[in-house]
C-alpha positions as CSV (number, residue, x, y, z in Angstrom):
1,X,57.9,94.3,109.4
2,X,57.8,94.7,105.6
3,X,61.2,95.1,104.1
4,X,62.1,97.2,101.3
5,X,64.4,96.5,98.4
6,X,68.2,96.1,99.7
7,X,70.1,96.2,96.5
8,X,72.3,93.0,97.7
9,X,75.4,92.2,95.9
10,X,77.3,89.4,97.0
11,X,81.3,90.1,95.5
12,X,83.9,88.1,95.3
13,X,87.0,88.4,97.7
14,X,89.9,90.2,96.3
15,X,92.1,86.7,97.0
16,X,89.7,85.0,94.2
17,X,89.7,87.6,91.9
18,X,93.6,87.8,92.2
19,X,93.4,84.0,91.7
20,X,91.2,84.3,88.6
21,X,94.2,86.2,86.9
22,X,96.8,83.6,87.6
23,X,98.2,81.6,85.5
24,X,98.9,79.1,88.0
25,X,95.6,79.3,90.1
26,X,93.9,76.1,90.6
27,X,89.7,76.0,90.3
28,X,88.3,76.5,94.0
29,X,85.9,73.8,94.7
30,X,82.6,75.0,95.6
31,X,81.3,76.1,99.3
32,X,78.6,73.7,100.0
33,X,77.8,74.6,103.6
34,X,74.2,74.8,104.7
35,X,73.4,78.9,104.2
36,X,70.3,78.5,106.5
37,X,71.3,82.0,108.7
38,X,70.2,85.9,108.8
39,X,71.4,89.1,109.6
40,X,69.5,92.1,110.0
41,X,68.9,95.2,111.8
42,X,68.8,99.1,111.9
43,X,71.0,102.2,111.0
44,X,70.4,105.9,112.6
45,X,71.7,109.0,112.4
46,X,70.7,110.9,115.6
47,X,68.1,108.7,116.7
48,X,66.7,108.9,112.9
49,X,66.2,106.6,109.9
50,X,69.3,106.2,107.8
51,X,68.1,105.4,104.5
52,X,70.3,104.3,101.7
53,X,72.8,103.8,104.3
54,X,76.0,101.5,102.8
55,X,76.9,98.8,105.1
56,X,79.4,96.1,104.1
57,X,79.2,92.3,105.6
58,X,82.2,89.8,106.1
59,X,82.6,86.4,107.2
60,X,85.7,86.0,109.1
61,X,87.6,83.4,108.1
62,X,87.8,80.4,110.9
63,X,88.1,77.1,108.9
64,X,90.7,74.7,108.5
65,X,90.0,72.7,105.6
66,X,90.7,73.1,102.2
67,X,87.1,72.7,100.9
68,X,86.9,75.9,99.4
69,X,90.2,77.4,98.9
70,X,90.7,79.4,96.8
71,X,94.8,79.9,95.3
72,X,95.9,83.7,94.6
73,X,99.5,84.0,93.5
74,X,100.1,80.5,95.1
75,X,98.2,81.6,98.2
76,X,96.1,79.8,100.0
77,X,92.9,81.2,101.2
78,X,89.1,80.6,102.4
79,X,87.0,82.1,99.7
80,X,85.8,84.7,102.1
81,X,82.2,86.1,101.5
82,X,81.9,89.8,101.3
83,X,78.2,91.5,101.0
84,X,77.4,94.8,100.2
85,X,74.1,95.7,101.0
86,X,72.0,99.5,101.4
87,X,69.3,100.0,104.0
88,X,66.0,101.0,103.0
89,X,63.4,103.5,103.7
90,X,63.3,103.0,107.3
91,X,67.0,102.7,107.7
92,X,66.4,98.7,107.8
93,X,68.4,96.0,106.1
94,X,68.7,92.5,106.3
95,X,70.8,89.7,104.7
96,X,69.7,86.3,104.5
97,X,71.2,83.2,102.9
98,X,74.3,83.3,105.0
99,X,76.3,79.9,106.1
100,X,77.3,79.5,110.1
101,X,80.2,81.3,111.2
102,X,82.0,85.1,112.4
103,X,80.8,88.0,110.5
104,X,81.8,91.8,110.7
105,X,79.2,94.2,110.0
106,X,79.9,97.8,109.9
107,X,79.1,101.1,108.0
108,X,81.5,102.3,104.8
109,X,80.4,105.7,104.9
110,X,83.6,108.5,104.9
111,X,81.8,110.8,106.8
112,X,79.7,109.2,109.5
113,X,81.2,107.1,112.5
114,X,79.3,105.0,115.2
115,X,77.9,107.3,117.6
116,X,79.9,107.2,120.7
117,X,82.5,105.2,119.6
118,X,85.1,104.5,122.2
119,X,88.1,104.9,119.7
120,X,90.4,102.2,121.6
121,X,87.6,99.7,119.7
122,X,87.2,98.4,116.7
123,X,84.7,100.6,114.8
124,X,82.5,97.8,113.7
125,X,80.2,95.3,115.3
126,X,81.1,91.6,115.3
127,X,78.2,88.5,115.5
128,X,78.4,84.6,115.0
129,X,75.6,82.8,113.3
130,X,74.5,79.1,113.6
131,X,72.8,77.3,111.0
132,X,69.6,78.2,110.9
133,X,70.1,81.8,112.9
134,X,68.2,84.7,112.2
135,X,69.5,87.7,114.1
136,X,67.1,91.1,113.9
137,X,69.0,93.5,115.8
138,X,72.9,94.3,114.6
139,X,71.6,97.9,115.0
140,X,74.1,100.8,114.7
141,X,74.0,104.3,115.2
142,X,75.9,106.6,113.3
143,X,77.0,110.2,114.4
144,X,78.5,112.7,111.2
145,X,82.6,112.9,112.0
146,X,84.1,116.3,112.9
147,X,86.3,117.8,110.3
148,X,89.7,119.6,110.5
149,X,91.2,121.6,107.8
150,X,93.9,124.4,107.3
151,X,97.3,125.4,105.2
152,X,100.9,124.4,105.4
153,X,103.7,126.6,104.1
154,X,107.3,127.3,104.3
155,X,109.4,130.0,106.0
156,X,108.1,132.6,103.1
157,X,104.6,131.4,103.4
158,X,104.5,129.8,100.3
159,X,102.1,126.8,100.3
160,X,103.9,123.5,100.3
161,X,102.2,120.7,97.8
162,X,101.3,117.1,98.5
163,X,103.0,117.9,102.3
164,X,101.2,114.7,104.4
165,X,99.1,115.5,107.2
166,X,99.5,113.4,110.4
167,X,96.5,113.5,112.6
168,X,97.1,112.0,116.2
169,X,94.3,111.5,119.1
170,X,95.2,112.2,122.5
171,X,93.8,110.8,125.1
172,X,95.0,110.6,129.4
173,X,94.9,107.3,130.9
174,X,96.2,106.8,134.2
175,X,97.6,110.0,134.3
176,X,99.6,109.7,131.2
177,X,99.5,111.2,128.1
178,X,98.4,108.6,124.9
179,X,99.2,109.6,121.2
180,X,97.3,107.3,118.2
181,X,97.7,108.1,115.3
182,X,94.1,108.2,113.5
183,X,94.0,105.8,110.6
184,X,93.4,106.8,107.2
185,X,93.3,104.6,104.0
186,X,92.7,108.2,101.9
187,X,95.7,109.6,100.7
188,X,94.6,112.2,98.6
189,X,92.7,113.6,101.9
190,X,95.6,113.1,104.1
191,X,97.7,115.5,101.3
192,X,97.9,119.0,100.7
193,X,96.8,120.4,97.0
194,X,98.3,123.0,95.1
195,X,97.1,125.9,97.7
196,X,99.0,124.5,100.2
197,X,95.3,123.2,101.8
198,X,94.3,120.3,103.3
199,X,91.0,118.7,104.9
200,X,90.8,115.8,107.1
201,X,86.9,114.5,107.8
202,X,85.0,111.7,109.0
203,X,86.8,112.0,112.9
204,X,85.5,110.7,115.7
205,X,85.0,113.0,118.1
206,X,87.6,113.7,120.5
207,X,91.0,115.7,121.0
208,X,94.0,115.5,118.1
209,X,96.9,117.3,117.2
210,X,97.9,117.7,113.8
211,X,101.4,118.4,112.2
212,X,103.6,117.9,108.7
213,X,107.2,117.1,107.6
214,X,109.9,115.0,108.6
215,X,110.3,111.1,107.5
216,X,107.4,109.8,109.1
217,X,104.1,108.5,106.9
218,X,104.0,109.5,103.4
219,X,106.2,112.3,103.3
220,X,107.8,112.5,100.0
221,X,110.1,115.4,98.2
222,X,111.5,118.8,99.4
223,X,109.1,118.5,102.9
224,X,111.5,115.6,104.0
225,X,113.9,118.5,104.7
226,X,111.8,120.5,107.2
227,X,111.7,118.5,110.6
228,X,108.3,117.6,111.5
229,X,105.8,120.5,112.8
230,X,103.1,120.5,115.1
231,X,99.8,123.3,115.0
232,X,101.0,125.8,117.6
233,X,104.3,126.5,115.7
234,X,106.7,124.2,118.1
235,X,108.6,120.8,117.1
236,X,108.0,119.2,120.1
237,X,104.4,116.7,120.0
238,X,104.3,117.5,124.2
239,X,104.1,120.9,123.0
240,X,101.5,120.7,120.3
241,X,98.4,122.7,120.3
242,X,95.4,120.5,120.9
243,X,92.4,120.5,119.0
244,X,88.9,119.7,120.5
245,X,87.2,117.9,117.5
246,X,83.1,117.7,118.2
247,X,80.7,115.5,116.4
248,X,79.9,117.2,112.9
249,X,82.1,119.9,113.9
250,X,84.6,121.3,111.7
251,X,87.7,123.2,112.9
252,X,89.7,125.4,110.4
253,X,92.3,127.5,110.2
254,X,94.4,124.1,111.6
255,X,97.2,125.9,109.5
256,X,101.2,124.9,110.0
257,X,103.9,127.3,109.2
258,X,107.8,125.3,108.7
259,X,110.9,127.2,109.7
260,X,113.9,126.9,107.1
261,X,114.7,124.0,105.5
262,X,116.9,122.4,107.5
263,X,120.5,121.4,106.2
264,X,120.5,117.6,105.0
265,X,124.3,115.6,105.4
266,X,126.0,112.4,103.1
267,X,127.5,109.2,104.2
268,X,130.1,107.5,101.7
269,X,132.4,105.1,101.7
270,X,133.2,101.3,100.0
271,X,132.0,98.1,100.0
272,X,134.7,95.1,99.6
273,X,134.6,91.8,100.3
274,X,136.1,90.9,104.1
275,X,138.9,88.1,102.8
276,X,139.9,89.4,99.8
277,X,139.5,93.1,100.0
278,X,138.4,93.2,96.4
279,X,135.7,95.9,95.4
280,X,131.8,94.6,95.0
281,X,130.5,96.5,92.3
282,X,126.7,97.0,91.5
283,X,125.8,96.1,95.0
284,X,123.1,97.6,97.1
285,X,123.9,99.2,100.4
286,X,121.0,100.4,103.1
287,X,121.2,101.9,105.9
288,X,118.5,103.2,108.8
289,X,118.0,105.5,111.6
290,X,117.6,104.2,115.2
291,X,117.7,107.2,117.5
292,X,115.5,109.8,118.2
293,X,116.6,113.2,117.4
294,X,115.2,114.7,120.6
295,X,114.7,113.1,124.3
296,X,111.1,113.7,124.4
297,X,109.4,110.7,126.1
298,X,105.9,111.0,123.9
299,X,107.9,111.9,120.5
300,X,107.9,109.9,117.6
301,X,111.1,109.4,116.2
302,X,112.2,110.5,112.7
303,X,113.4,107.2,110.8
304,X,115.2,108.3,108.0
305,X,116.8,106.1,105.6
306,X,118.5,106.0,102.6
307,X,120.3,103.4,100.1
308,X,122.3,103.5,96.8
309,X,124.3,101.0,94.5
310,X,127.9,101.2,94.6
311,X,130.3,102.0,91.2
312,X,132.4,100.1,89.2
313,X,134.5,100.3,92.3
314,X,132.4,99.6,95.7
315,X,132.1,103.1,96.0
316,X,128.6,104.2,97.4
317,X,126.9,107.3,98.9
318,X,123.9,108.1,100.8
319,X,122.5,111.4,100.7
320,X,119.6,113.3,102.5
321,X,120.5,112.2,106.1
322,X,119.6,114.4,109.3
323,X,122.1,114.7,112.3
324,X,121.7,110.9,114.3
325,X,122.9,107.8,114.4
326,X,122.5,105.0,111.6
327,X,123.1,101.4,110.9
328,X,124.2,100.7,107.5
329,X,124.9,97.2,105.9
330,X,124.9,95.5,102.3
331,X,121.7,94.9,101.1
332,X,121.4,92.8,98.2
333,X,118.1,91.1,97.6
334,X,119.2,88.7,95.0
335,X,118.3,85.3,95.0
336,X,121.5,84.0,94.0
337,X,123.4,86.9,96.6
338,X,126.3,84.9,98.1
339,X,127.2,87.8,100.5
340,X,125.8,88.8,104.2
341,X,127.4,91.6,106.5
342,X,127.2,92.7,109.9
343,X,125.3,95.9,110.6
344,X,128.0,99.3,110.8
345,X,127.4,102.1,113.1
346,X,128.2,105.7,112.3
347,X,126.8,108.9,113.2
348,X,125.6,112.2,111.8
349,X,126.8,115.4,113.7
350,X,127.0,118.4,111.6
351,X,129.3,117.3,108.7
352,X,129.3,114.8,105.9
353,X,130.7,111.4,106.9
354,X,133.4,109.8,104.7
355,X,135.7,106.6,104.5
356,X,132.6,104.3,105.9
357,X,133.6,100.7,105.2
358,X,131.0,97.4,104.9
359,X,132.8,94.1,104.9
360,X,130.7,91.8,103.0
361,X,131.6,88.0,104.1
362,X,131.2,85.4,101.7
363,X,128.4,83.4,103.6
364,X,127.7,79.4,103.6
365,X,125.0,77.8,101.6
366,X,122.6,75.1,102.4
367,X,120.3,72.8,99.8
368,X,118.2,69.8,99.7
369,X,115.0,68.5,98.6
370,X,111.5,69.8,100.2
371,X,108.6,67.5,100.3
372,X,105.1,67.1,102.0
373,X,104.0,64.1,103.6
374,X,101.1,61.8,101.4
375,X,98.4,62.3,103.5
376,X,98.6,65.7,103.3
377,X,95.9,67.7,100.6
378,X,97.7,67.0,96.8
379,X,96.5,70.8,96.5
380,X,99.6,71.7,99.1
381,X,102.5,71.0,96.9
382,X,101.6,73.0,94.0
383,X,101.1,75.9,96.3
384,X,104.3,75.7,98.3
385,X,106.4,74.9,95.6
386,X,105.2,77.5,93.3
387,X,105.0,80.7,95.7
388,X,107.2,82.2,97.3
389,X,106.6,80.6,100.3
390,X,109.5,78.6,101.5
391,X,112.2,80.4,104.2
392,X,114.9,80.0,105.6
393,X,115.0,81.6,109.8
394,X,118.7,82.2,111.7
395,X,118.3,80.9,114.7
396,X,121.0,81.7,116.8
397,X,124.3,83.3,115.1
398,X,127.7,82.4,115.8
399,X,129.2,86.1,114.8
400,X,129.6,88.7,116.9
401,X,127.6,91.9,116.2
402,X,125.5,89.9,113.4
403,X,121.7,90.8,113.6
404,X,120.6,89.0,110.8
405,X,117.4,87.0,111.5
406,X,116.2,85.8,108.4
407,X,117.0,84.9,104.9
408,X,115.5,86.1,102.2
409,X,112.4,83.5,100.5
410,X,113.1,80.9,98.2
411,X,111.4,79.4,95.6
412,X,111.5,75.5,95.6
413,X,111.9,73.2,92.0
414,X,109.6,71.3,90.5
415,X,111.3,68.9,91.7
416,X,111.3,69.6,95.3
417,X,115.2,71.2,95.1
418,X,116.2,74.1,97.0
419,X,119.2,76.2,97.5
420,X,120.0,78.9,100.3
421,X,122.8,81.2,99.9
422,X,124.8,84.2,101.7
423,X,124.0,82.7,105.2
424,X,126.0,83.6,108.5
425,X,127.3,81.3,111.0
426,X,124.2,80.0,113.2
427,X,121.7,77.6,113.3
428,X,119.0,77.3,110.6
429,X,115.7,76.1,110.3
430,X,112.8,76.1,107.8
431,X,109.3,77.7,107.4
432,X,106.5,77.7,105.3
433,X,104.9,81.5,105.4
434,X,101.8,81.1,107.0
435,X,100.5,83.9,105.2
436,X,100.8,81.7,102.1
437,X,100.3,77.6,102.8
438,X,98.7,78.4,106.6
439,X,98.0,74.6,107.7
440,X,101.7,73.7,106.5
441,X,104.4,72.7,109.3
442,X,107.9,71.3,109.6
443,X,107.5,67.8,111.1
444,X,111.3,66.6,110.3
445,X,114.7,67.9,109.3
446,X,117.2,65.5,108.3
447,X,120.9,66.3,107.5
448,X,122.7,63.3,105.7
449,X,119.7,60.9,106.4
450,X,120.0,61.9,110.3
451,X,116.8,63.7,111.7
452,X,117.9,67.2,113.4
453,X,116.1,68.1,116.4
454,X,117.2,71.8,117.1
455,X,118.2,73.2,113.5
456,X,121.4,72.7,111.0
457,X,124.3,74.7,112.4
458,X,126.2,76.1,109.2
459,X,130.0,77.6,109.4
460,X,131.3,80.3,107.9
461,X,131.3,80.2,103.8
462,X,130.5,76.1,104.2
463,X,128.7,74.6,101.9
464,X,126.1,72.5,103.3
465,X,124.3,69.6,100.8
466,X,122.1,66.4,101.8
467,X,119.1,68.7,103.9
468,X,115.7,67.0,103.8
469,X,112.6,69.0,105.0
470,X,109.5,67.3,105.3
471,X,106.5,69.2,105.9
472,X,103.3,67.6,107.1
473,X,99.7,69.7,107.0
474,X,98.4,70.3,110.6
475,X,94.8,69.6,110.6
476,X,94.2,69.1,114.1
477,X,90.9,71.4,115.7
478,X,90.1,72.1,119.4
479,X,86.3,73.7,119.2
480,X,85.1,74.7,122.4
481,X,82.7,77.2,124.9
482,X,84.0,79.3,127.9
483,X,82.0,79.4,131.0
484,X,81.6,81.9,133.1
485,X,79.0,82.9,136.4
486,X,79.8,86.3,136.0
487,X,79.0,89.1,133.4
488,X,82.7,90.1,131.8
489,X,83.6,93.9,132.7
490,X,83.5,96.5,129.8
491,X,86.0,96.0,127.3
492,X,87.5,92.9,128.3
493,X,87.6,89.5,125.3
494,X,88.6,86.0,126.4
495,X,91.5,84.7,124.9
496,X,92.3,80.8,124.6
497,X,95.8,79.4,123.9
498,X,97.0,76.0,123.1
499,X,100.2,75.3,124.2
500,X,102.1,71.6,123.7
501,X,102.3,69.9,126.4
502,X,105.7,68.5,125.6
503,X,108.0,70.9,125.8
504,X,109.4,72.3,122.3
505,X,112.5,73.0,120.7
506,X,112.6,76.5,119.5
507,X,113.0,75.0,116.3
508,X,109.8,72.9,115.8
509,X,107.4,73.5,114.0
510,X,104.5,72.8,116.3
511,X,103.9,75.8,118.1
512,X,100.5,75.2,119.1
513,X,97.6,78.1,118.4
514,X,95.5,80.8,119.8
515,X,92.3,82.7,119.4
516,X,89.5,84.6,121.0
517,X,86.2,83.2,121.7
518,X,83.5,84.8,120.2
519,X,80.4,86.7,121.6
520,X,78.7,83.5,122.7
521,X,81.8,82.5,124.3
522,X,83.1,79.9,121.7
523,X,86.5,79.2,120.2
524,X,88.3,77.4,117.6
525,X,91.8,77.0,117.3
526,X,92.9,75.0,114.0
527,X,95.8,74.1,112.3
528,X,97.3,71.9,115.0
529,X,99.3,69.1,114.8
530,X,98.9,65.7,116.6
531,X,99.9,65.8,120.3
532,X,99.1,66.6,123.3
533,X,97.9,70.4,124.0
534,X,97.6,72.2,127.8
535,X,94.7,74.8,126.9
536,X,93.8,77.4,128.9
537,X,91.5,80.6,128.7
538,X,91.6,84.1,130.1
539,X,90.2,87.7,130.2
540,X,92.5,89.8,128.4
541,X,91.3,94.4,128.6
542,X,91.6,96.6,125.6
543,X,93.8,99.4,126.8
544,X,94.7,101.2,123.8
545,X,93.9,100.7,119.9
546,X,95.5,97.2,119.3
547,X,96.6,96.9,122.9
548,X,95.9,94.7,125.5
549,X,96.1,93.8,129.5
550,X,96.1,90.4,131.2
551,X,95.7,90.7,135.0
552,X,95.3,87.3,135.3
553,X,92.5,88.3,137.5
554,X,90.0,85.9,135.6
555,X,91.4,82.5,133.9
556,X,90.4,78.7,133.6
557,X,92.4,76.2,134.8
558,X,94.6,74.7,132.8
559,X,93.4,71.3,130.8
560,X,94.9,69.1,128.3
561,X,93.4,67.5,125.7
562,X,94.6,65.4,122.7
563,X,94.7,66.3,119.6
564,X,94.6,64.0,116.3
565,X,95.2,65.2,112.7
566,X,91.6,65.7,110.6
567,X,89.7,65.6,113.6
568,X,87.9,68.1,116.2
569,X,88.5,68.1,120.0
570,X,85.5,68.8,122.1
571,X,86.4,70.9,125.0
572,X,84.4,72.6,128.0
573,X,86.3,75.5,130.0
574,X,85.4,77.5,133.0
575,X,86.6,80.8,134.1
576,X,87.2,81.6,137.8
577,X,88.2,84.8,139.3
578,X,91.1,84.9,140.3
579,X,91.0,88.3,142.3
C-alpha cells in the first residue's frame, strides 16, 4: 500500500516549552531510546475515506528514570512525545520512528466522534509498541456529532449574555437514572452571545438535558441570581425535558426561559483573634455552601461561595448568598500566616445574617532542615527546593471541630531550611507533591536527632525547632504480564497493586503503587522503594465515565516479590475466576 504525504509534525510537550521559559529550568538530556516502532491505520466517515483527517498521537508517560526529564517551573516531567499527523487521500496515515511504550491515538476534530462510541469510554483508542513494532490497523471510524442549539432569557424575555450552558447525558442503568455532565474544553460554545443564543455541537449521540444559571460551571455575573433552569421550564433536573440527540442531527429551539431573579442575602460579622480578642485587620475570610437547596436525589447541588477582606477593624461581609447552610472560616493564604481557625456554621433563611464571629487561634510552628539522600539523582534537589513542592499534611487534630487537613506549600532555602506556621494541634508529617518531584519519598523524620515513626505531634501555639526530613528517590520497578485462559468480558481493565508487605504507618512515605496493564496484558508499577511488596491483579468494569466495579469475581493470587532501589522486578501473574 502506497502512502501519501502525512504532513508529520512532531511538537514539543507543553511541560518543555514551559521549561524553555524558565529561568531556573535545567537542559533535559536527550532521549536516546531505540525508535524502531510504527503506527498506522485507517479513518472513516460512514464507512468512507476520511481524507485530511487530523489525528493527534501521545506516548503515555510510564518511565521512572530521569533520563530525559525535562524541568517546568521546577517540575519534573518525561519529555512526553506528542505527534500531529493528517491522513491522506485514502483516509490512511501512518507514523513511524516511534520508541517502545503506551500511546493514545485519537481524532481532534470538533465535530466528528468515534462512531458508536459507548460514552462511559474514553473516546480514543490506546496501543503499546515494542521495539521494532509496526502496527497497521489503529483504524477508527468517525460518525458527525449531533448538535443542540437555542436561546436563554429572563422573565421579560430579554436574552441573557454569556449565560453558560450545562449539557448533561442521561442514561438508565439498573433501573436508575445516571446524569454526566458532557465535557467541553470550548467556552465560547458552551456561552450564550449577545442574542441570548447558544450552540452546542460535536455530541455523541444519545439523550441530554440542557439548562443555565445558578453557581455551578462557569456562571459568572447577574445569571448567578436566577437558580438554575432546565429545558421544559422546571428547576427540578428529575423534571427536565429530555432531548434525543441523533448522529449529525441537530435539535433547535433547545431555548430556556428564567423566572425572576431571585432575592440574594449577606453574612457579616468580625474576625479577632481567640486569646486576646483583638481585631485582625486585612485578613481574608471564605466561606462555602454544603447543602443542597432541594431534596432531589439526582440534583446537583448549588455551591455558592463567597469571600472578602475584613476593615481596619475585623469587620467583614459576604454578599450574594442564596437561602442554605455555609461554613465560613479565615482564610489567609500567606506564607508567613500565623493564624488557623475552626470552620463556623451559620445558615441562610430569608434574612441577612449578622454578628457572625471567626476565632482565629494563633497556631504552632514547626522548622528544620530538608535534605535528599546522596544516592539520589543531584537533578532532585534543585527541583524540590526550588518549586513549590514541599508540604506539610495534618494528620490527626487534637481540636475539636477542626477540619483542617493540610498546610499550605512551602518553599525550602537554599540551604535546605524550612519553616511551617499557623498549624493546629495534631500530628504532622511531610510530602513532596508528586505532581512536582514524582519519585521523591520521606524515608526518615527526626525530631531532636530522634527518628519519628508516626509524625511530630505539635501543641497549641508551640513552637517546634530541630525537624530533620530526609527524603530518598524511590527507584524501585515491578514490570510484569497478566495471564489469563479466558477472554475478559466487555469493558472490564486489569488493575495491579503493590502493596508493602510490612505493614505501614499512615505516616510513611512508602505507600507502594498501582496501575493498569496494558492491552497485551503488561504492567509497570515504578517509583517504589526498597522492601518487600504483596502484588496482586484483578478485573476491575467501567460502570460510568471515570467509574469503576470490582466484583472480585476474577483476581490473581496474591505474590510477593522484593523490591531493590534502581532495579526491575520480573513478575508473572495469573488470573483465576473467582465466580
Amino acid at each position: 500500500m502506497k502512502y501519501g504525504p502525512l504532513n508529520l509534525i512532531p511538537t514539543l510537550s507543553v511541560s518543555l516549552l514551559i521549561a524553555v521559559s524558565q529561568s531556573i529550568a535545567q537542559t533535559p538530556q536527550r532521549d536516546n531510546r531505540p525508535r524502531t516502532a510504527s503506527l498506522g491505520g485507517r479513518v472513516t466517515i460512514g464507512g468512507a475515506p476520511a481524507p485530511n483527517a487530523p489525528l493527534r498521537i501521545v506516548e503515555i508517560n510510564r518511565g521512572t528514570d530521569v533520563e530525559g526529564l525535562a524541568t517546568a517551573g521546577g517540575a519534573m516531567t518525561k519529555d512526553t512525545a506528542i505527534f500531529v499527523v493528517r491522513t491522506d487521500a485514502e483516509g490512511r496515515y501512518r507514523v513511524a520512528g516511534l520508541a517502545a511504550g503506551a500511546y493514545r491515538v485519537s481524532v481532534t476534530s470538533k465535530v466528528h466522534v468515534l462512531a458508536n462510541l459507548d460514552y462511559d469510554l474514553e473516546p480514543a483508542k490506546q496501543i503499546t509498541l515494542d521495539d521494532g513494532e509496526a502496527r497497521e490497523n489503529v483504524d477508527l471510524s468517525l460518525a458527525r456529532g449531533g448538535v443542540i442549539t437555542g436561546r436563554v432569557t429572563n422573565a421579560e424575555g430579554k436574552p441573557l449574555i454569556e449565560a453558560v450552558m450545562k449539557v448533561l447525558l442521561v442514561t438508565q442503568r439498573d433501573g436508575q437514572t445516571d446524569y454526566r455532565e458532557f465535557s467541553n474544553h470550548n467556552r465560547q460554545m458552551s456561552q450564550t452571545d449577545d442574542r441570548g443564543l447558544y450552540r452546542i455541537y460535536g455530541l455523541p449521540a444519545g439523550r441530554y438535558i440542557v439548562s443555565a444559571g445558578g453557581d455551578n460551571g462557569w456562571t459568572e455575573g447577574s445569571v448567578r441570581d436566577y437558580k438554575r433552569t432546565y429545558f421544559g421550564d422546571t428547576t427540578s433536573q428529575d423534571k427536565a425535558r429530555v432531548i434525543e440527540v441523533k448522529e449529525g442531527g441537530e435539535t433547535v429551539d433547545v431555548n430556556i426561559q428564567f423566572g425572576g431573579v431571585r432575592k440574594t442575602y449577606e453574612a457579616s460579622g468580625r474576625l479577632t483573634e481567640a486569646d486576646t480578642g483583638k481585631p485582625i485587620p486585612r485578613a481574608n475570610v471564605w466561606c462555602h455552601g454544603y447543602e443542597k437547596e432541594d431534596g432531589e436525589r439526582n440534583s446537583t447541588p448549588e455551591t455558592r461561595t463567597a469571600s472578602a477582606m475584613t476593615d481596619s477593624q475585623g469587620n467583614f461581609r459576604l454578599p450574594g448568598l442564596i437561602p442554605g447552610k455555609y461554613r465560613m472560616s479565615y482564610s489567609n493564604p500567606n506564607e508567613d500566616n500565623e493564624y488557623y481557625s475552626d470552620q463556623t456554621e451559620f445558615q441562610v433563611v430569608d434574612d441577612d445574617v449578622d454578628g457572625l464571629e471567626i476565632k482565629a487561634k494563633r497556631g504552632a510552628s514547626v522548622s528544620g532542615v530538608a535534605m535528599i539522600e546522596s544516592e539520589a539523582d543531584p537533578k532532585l534537589r534543585s527541583l524540590l527546593f526550588a518549586s513549590n513542592s514541599f508540604s506539610a499534611e495534618i494528620l490527626e487534630t487534637l481540636e475539636q471541630g477542626q477540619r483542617q487537613s493540610g498546610v499550605p506549600i512551602r518553599k525550602i532555602e537554599p540551604n535546605g531550611k524550612f519553616r511551617f506556621s499557623g498549624l493546629p494541634s495534631g500530628r504532622i508529617w511531610f510530602r513532596a507533591n508528586e505532581w512536582q518531584v514524582k519519585t521523591l519519598r520521606v524515608m526518615r523524620l527526626e525530631h531532636n536527632g530522634v527518628e519519628v515513626k508516626d509524625g511530630i505531634e505539635v501543641k497549641r501555639g508551640e513552637q517546634i525547632t530541630g525537624v530533620r526530613v530526609v527524603f530518598a528517590q524511590a527507584r524501585g520497578v515491578i514490570r510484569g504480564r497478566v495471564k489469563f485462559a479466558g477472554g475478559l468480558p466487555e469493558n472490564a481493565e486489569i488493575r495491579v497493586t503493590a502493596t508493602p508487605a510490612i505493614e505501614q504507618n499512615s505516616s510513611s512515605g512508602n505507600n507502594g503503587g498501582s496501575t493498569t496493564a496494558d492491552e497485551k496484558m503488561r504492567f509497570v508499577i515504578d517509583g517504589l522503594l526498597p522492601g518487600e511488596y504483596q502484588l496482586k491483579a484483578y478485573v476491575i468494569y467501567r460502570v460510568g465515565r471515570g467509574s469503576y466495579l470490582n466484583n472480585g469475581d476474577i483476581e490473581s493470587r496474591e505474590q510477593r516479590v522484593a523490591v531493590t532501589n534502581a532495579a526491575e522486578t520480573t513478575v508473572e501473574l495469573n488470573l483465576e475466576r473467582r465466580k
